[in-house]
LOMAR-347995 format. One line per 5 residues: number of its first residue (from 1); their letters; for each residue x, y, z of C-alpha. Coordinates in steps of 0.1 Angstrom, whole numbers, plus 5000, padded with zeros to 4 digits. Layout:
# LOMAR-347995
NUM> A> X/Y/Z  ... .
//
This chain:
# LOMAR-347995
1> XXXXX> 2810/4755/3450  2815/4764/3486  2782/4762/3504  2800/4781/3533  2802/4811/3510 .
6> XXXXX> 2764/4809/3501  2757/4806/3535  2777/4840/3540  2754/4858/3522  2727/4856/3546 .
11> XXXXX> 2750/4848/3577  2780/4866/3579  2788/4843/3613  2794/4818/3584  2830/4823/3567 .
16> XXXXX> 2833/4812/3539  2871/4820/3532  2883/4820/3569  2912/4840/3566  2941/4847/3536 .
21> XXXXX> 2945/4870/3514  2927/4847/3484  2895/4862/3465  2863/4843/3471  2842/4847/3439 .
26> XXXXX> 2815/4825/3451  2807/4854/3481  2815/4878/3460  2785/4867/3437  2764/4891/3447 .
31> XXXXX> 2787/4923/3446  2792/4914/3410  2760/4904/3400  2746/4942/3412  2774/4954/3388 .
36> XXXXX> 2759/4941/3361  2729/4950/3370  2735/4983/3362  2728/4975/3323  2696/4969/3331 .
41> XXXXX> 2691/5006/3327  2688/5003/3291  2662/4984/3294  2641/4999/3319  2649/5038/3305 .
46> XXXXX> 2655/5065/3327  2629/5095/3341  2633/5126/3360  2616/5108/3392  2642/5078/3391 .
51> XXXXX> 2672/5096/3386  2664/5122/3416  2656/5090/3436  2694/5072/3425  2710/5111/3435 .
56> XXXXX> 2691/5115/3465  2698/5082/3480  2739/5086/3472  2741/5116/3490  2713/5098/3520 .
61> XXXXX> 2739/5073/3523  2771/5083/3518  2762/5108/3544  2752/5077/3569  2788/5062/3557 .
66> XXXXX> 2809/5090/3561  2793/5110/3589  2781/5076/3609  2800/5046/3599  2833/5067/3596 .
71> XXXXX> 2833/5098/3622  2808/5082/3649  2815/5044/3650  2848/5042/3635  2863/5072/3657 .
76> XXXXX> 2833/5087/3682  2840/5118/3672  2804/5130/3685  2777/5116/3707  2740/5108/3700 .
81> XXXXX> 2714/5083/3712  2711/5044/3711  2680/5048/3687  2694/5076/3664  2729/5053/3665 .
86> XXXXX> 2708/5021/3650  2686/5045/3627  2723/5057/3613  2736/5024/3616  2708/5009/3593 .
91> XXXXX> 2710/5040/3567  2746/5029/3566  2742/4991/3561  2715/5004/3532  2747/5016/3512 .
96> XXXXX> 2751/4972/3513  2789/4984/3531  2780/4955/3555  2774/4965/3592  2789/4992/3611 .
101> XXXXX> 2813/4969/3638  2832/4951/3604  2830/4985/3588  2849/5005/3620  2868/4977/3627 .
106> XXXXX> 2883/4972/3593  2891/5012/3594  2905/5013/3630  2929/4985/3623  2939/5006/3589 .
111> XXXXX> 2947/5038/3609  2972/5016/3633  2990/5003/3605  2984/5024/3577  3003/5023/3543 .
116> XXXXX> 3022/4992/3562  3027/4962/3547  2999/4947/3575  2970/4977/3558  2951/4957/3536 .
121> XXXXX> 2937/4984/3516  2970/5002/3513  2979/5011/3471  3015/5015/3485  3016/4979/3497 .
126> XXXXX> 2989/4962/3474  2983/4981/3440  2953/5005/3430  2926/4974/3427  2934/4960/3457 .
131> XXXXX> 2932/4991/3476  2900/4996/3457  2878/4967/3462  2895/4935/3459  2905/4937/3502 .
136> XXXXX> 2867/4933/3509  2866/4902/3489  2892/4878/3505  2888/4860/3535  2910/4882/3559 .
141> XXXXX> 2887/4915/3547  2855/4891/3556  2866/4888/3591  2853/4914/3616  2880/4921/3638 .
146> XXXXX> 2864/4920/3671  2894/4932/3691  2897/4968/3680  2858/4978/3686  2851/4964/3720 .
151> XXXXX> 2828/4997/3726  2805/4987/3694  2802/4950/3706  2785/4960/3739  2751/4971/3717 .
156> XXXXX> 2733/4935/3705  2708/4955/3677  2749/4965/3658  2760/4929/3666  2727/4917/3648 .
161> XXXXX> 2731/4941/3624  2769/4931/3614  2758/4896/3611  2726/4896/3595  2737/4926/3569 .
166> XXXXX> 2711/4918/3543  2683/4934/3560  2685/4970/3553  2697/4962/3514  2669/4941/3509 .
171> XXXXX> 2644/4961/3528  2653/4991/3506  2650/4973/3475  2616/4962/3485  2605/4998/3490 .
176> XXXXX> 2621/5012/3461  2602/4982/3443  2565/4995/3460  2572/5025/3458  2578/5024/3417 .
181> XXXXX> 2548/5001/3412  2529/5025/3429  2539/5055/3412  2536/5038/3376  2499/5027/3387 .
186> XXXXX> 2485/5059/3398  2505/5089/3385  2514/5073/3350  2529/5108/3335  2558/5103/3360 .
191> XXXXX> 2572/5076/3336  2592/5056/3363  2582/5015/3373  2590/4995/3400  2617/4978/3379 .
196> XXXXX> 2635/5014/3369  2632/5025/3402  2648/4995/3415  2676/4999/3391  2681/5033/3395 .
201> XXXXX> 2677/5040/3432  2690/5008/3442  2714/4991/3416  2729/5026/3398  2729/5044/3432 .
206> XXXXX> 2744/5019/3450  2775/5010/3427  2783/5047/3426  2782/5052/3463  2805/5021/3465 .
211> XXXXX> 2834/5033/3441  2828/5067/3456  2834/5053/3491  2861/5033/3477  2880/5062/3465 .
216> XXXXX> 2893/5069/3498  2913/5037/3504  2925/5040/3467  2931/5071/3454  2930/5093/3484 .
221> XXXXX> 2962/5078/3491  2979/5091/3461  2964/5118/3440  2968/5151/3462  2984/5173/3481 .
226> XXXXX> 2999/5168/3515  2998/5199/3546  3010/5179/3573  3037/5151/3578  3017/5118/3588 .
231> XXXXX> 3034/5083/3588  3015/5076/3557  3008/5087/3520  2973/5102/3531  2963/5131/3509 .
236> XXXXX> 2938/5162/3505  2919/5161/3474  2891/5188/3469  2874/5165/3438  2873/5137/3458 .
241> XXXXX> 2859/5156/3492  2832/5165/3471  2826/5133/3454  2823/5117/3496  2810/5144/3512 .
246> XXXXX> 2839/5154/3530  2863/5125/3530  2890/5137/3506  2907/5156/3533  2923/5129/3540 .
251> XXXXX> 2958/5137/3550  2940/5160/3570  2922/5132/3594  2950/5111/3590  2970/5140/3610 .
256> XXXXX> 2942/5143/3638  2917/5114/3632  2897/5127/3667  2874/5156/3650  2841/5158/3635 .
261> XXXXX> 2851/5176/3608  2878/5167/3581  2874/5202/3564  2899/5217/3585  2894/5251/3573 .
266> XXXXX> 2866/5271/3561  2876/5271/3519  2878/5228/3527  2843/5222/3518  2829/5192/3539 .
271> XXXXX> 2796/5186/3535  2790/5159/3560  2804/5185/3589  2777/5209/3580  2750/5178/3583 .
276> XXXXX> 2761/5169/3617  2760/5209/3627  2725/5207/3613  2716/5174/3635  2729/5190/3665 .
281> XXXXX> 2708/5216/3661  2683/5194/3662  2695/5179/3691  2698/5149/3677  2735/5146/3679 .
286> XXXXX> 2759/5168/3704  2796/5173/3716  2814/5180/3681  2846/5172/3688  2866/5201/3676 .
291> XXXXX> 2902/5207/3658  2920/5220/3685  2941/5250/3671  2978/5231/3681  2969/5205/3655 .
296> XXXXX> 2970/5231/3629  3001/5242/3633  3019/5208/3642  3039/5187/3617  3032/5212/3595 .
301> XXXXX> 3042/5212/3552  3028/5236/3539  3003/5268/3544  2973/5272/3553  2958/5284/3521 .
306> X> 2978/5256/3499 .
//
């Protein structure tokens, strides 16, 4: 066993598969063990209150992965503060996607080379599973590649964050865990425990917000349509922008990766879009970036309405 890997799970400065394009299991331990974990429904039984808590916290955090980790760190699409950038930042690493510098990075290298054989979550290149999941889980998805996020490097509290990437996983667990015990101590009728709670709002809720995340790299890349010519195989898929919360218009970012908004139109529902208008009008966030109109008609393959 490869006590470098262990140590990766609570250091991600320590690499255990420095580099290449082989699977480490032993790291990896973790990411399956939660899979399995998601039996443990059958044992701990389901209730209204638990299953609201696993829904609620997929759309909470796939919101802080596609709106934060995806259109503000991965292409600054919008401006907010240093605080509300860590709050996001936190939400996001709650999804247990690791920290927002490997996340961006990863995705910044993928737009530069995408669907190339260099892409390493491109189904093209490397077949549906590795497109999937199975990138994440070699040595050369492990490495953060400091090079293309320069900007995100200059905040410590993200650099912390990156490398210890445990912290807002566990922390959530633990609440989820209080939370339960609580409610099964003093409002009984509810029906939930600290154990279902943990397994519904953290195990169930997090493996869905995985594979929906996932979906992107996978099958966003080949089930859809295509509106504009992009040097890739990106597609728009209306299931899966609902499933992510805006992401499946994907061949539409891929054509103009600089806007907050991936629903290009008004009929392209993006649901993260209309969560950022909402924080802006809270002030929390400001300077949308905009699809200019050009874009829309440039490289163009089909009409608007298709």
């Amino acid at each position: 066993m490869r006590l470098s890997s262990i140590a990766a799970w609570f250091d991600t400065a320590t690499n255990g598969a420095a580099g290449g394009n082989r699977v480490d299991w032993v790291r990896c331990v973790p990411f399956v063990a939660v899979h399995l974990m998601c039996g443990l429904a059958f044992f701990t039984g389901a209730s209204p209150v638990a299953v609201a808590v696993a829904v609620g916290l997929y759309l909470l955090r796939m919101f802080a992965i596609t709106a934060f980790y995806h259109r503000y760190f991965s292409h600054r699409t919008f401006k907010t503060s240093r605080p509300f950038q860590f709050a996001m930042a936190l939400l996001g690493n709650m999804a247990v996607q690791r920290g927002p510098i490997w996340w961006a990075a990863h995705h910044r290298h993928h737009h530069l080379h995408a669907d190339r054989p260099e892409d390493l979550h491109s189904p093209l290149q490397h077949g549906f599973w590795r497109s999937h999941m199975g990138w994440f889980m070699t040595g050369a998805g492990f490495e953060t590649q400091a090079r293309y996020v320069p900007d995100l490097l200059a905040f410590p509290e993200l650099r912390w964050l990156d490398r210890f990437d445990w912290v807002g996983p566990v922390a959530l667990l633990a609440g989820l865990a209080a939370a339960g015990g609580a409610l099964g101590a003093w409002a009984p009728g509810l029906g939930t425990s600290a154990a279902q709670l943990v397994v519904w709002g953290f195990v169930v809720s997090t493996v869905a917000t995985w594979h929906g995340t996932y979906t992107i790299n996978s099958l966003a890349h080949v089930w859809g349509s295509r509106r504009f010519e992009t040097a890739d195989t990106s597609r728009n898929n209306l299931w899966l922008a609902l499933l992510t919360l805006g992401e499946g218009w994907h061949n539409n970012h891929h054509h103009h990766q600089a806007s907050a908004r991936q629903g290009f139109y008004w009929w392209e529902v993006d649901l993260a879009y209309y969560g950022l208008r909402l924080l802006a009008l809270l002030g929390l966030v400001w300077d949308l970036r905009p699809v200019p109109a050009a874009v829309l008609e440039r490289n163009r393959l089909q009409p608007a309405a298709s």
